[in-house]
C-alpha positions as CSV (number, residue, x, y, z in Angstrom):
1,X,-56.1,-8.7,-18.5
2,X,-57.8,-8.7,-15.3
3,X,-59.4,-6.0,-13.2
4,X,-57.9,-6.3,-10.1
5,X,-61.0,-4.4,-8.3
6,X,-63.8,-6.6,-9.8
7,X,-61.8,-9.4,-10.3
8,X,-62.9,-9.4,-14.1
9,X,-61.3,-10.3,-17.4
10,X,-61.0,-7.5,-19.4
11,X,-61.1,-7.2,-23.4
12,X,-60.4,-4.3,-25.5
13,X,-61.2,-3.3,-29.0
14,X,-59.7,-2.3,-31.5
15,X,-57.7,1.3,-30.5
16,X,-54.7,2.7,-32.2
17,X,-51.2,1.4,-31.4
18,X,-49.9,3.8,-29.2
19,X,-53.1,4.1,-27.3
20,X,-53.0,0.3,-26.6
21,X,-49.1,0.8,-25.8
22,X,-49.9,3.6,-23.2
23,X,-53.0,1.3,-21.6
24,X,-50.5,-1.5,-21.0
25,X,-47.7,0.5,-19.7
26,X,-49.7,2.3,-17.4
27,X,-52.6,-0.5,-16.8
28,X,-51.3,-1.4,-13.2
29,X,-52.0,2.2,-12.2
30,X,-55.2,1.6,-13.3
31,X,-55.9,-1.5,-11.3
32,X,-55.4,-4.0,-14.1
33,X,-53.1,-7.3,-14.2
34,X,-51.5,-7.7,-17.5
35,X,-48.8,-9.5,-17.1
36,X,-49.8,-12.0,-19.9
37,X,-51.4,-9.2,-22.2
38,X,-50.4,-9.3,-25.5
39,X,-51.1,-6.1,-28.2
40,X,-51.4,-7.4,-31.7
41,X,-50.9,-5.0,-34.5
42,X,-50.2,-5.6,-38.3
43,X,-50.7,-8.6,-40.6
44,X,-51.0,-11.8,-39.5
45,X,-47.5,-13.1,-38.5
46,X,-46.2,-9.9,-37.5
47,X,-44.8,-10.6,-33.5
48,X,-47.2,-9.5,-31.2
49,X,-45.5,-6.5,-28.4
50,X,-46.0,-8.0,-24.3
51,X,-46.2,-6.3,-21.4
52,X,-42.0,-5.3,-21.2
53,X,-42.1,-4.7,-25.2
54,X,-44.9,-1.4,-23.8
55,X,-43.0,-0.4,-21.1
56,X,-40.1,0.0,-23.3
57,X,-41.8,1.5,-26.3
58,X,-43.9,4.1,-23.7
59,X,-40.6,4.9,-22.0
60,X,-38.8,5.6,-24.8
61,X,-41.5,7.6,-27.4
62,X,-44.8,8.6,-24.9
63,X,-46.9,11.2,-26.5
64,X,-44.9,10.8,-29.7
65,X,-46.5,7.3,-30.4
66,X,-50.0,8.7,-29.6
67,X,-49.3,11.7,-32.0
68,X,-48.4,9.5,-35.0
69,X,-50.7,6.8,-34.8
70,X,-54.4,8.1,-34.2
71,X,-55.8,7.1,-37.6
72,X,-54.3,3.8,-37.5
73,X,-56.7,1.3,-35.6
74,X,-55.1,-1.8,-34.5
């Protein structure tokens, strides 16, 4: 993703899945690009979720995924 202030690329850490699902449905408030941002989650294999996959998921669930998840790291 890129920081659309600084011009940037951004990386983040590991962070729990819904935390990484809010950050990408709400980056562009935030002044980040991620069009082409990808959150991986899982085992190896499992199909990474993309920018409209967050939107969805933050739409739908919101607090509810931030709730569930905040002991499991990505």
């Amino acid at each position: 993703m890129i920081d659309l202030t600084s011009k940037i690329e951004a990386r983040i850490g590991p962070i729990s899945l819904g935390r990484a699902i809010q950050f990408v449905a709400n980056a562009s408030v935030l002044a980040y690009d991620v069009r082409g941002a990808m959150v991986l989650y899982g085992l190896p294999g499992t199909p990474s979720l993309r920018k409209w996959d967050c939107d969805r998921l933050w739409a739908q669930y919101r607090g509810a995924s931030l709730q569930a998840d905040v002991s499991q790291p990505l």
